[in-house]
N, C-alpha and C positions, 0 to 999 in steps of 0.2 A: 819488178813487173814493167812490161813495156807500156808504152803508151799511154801512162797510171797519170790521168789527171788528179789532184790533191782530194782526199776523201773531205771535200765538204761536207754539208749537213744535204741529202737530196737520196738518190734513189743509184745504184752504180751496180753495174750488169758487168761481172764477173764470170769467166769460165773456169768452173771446178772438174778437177781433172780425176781420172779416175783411180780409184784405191782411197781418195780423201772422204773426210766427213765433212758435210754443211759447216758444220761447227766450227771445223778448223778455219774457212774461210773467215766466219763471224772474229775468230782470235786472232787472225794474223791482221785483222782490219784495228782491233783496239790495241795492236802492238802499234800499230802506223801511228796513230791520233794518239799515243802517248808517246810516241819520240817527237812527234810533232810539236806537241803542248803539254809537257811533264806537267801532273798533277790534277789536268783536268781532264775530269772522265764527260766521253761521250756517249749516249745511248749509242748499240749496234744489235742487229739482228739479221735476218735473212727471211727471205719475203716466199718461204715455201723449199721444205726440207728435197735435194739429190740422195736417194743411195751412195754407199762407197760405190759399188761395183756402176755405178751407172758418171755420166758425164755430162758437160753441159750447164747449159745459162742458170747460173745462179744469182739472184736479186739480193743486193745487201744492202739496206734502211739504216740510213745515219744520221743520230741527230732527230729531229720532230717527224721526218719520215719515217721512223720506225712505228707510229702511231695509225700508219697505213695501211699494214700487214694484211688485215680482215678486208681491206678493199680489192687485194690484187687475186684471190680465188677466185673471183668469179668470171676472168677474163680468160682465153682462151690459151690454152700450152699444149705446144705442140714437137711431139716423140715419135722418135724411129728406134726401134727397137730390133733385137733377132733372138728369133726364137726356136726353141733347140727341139723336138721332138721326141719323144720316147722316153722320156724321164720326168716324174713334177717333183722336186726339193720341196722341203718343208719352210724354206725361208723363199721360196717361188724365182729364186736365181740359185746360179752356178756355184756361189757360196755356198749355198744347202745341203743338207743331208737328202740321198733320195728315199721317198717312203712309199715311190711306186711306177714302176717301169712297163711298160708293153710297147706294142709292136706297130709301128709308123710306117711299116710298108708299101702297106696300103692307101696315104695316103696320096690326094691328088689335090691341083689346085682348084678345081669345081667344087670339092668337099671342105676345101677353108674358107670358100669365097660363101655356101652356103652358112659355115660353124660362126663366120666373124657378121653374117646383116643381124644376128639374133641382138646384137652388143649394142647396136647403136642406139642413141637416145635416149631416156631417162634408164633409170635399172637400181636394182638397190643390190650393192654388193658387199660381200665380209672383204673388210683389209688382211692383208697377211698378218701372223702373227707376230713379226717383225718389224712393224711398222711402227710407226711414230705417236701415231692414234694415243689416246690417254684412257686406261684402266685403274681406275682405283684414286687417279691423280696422278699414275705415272707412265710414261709411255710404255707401250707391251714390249717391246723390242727387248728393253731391260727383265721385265719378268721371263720371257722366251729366254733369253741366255743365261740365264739361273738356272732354268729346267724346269720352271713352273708351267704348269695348263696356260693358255691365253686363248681364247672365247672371247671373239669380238664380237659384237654386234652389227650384221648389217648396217651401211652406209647407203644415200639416194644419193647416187652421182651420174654425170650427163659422159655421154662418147658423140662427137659430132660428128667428126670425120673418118675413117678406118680404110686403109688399104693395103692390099698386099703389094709392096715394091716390089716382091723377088724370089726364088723357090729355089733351094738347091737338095731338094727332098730326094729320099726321106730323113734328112738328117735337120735340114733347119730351112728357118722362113725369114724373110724381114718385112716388118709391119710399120708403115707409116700412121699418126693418128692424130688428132687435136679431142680436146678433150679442157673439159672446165678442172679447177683444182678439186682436190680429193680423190681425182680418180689413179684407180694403183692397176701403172701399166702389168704388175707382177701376178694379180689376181686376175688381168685377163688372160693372159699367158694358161696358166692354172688352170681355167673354168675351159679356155677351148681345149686343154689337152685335155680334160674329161671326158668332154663331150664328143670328144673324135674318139674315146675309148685308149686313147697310147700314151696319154701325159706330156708334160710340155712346161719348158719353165725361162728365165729369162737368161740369155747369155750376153746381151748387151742393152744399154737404155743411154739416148743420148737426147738431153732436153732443149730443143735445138730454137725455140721460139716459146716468148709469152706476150700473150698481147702484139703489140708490134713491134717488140723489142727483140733484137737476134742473139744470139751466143756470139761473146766478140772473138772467140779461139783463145787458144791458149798463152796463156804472160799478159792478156791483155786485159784493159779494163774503161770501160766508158759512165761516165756521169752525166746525167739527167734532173734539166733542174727545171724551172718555170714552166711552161705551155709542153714541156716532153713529158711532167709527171702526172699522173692518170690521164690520158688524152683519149681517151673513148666519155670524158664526162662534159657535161655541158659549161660553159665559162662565161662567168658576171663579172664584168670592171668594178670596181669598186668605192666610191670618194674616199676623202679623209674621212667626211662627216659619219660618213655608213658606216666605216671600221669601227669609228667610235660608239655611235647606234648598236653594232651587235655586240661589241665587247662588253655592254652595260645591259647586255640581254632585253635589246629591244627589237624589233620586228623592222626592216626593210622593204619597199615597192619590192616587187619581182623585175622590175625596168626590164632590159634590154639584154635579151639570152645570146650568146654567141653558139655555134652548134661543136661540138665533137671536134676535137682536133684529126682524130683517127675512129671509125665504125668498125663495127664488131662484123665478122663473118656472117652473114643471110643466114638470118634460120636461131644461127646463137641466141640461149636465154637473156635477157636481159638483165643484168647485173643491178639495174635500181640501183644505181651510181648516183651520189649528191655532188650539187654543184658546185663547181669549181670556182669561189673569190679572188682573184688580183687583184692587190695594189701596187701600184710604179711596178710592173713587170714581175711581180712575186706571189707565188701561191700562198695567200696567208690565210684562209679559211674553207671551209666546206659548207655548205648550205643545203638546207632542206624547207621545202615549201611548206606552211602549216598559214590555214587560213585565209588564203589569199595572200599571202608573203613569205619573204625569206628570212629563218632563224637560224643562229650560227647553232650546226652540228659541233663542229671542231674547229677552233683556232691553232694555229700553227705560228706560233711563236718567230719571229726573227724570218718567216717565208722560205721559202723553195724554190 
């Protein structure tokens, strides 16, 4: 991989390319950190699942930053997608079986600019049956290629932003979007081919931004450590003495708040992000206010 800074322990913005699994990404990271340091296993995970058929910024958590994961949905990701007209697959891409076709003729771009304002803003939507989501305790993806029934349960998820790039109708659209996590570009695809009556499903998804971090392209790969990991959250210096004070589960002044490294797009929900502890330059805590003070949420071991 080009430009592959050494997989420390921190947060590293990979491009997964299309045709791969998330997963593969997560394996070829603990093949690295075991030719690096035979024997010794590191935590690894990926900070929010890509489709195969889709591409784009994939977050890989190494080390005490895996402990993250739950932090980084709420931040804003943002996709450009194309969408195919006249057909909806039962997996809501190109991969799919189709299980219902009509007539896109008629569409125009006054009649998407009206189908896509109904989407923005709160909404509670069914994930695809292919999705990652967990039924039973397992994700439905797996029961769907068994050939089992999978009956998801609406989800409440956010669409901030939505627009049409580009029209080469009536055969396909491209839809720019930001959007908080959980939301499934596939089931919007899905829901406007409904609604327009002709069906509609995803022929490409490229996840091109989260939070303020970009897609670095392909072969390459950037790490993020100290003041770059969660930088939409507020940051407390820390003493020795304090470290000590919360590791022993004791309560800290609130002192002296530093604000936001980076702010969230106008309008975006607010994540209710805890605050960020440095010591000597290293994230080594999370903090939440109770009582007039700060008590460690999360210790992070050896810093970020």
């Amino acid at each position: 991989m080009r430009d592959a800074p050494p997989l420390a322990p921190g947060i590293h913005l990979v491009h997964k390319p299309l045709g791969e699994t998330s997963f593969s990404s997560v394996r070829a990271a603990m093949a690295e950190l075991e030719a690096a340091r035979p024997g010794k296993r590191v935590p690894v995970c990926h900070g929010g699942t890509l489709d195969p058929f889709a591409e784009g910024l994939l977050l890989l958590l190494v080390g005490q930053a895996t402990r993250l994961m739950d932090l980084l949905h709420a931040v804003p990701k943002h996709y450009v997608a194309q969408v195919i007209w006249g057909t909806e697959t039962d997996t809501g891409d190109l991969l799919g079986r189709v299980v219902h076709a009509g007539d896109p003729s008629a569409l125009t771009p006054g009649a998407l600019e009206a189908a896509l304002a109904g989407f923005r803003g709160w909404q509670d939507q069914v994930p695809p049956a292919t999705s990652a989501k967990k039924l039973g305790g397992e994700p439905a993806y797996r029961k769907a290629h068994r050939g089992e029934e999978v009956v998801l349960p609406p989800s409440r998820v956010y669409l901030h932003e939505a627009r049409w790039r580009s029209h080469e109708l009536p055969r396909s659209s491209q839809l720019e979007l930001v959007c908080r996590g959980g939301f499934y570009v596939r089931s919007l695809a899905r829901e406007l081919g409904r609604i327009l009556g002709c069906g509609a499903h995803l022929a490409r998804l490229h996840r091109t931004a989260i939070g303020p971090w970009e897609d670095p392209g392909p072969g390459r790969r950037m790490g993020l450590h100290g003041r770059q990991v969660l930088p939409w959250s507020a940051l407390r210096e820390l003493s020795d003495a304090e470290v000590g004070e919360l590791r022993r589960e004791r309560p800290i002044a609130l002192g002296r708040l530093l604000p936001p490294d980076w702010r969230l797009p106008p309008g975006f929900p607010d994540p209710e992000a805890p605050v960020r502890g440095f010591h000597l330059g290293r994230l080594v805590a999370l903090l939440r206010e109770q009582e007039g003070a700060f008590r460690m949420q999360m210790e992070l071991r050896g810093g970020l």
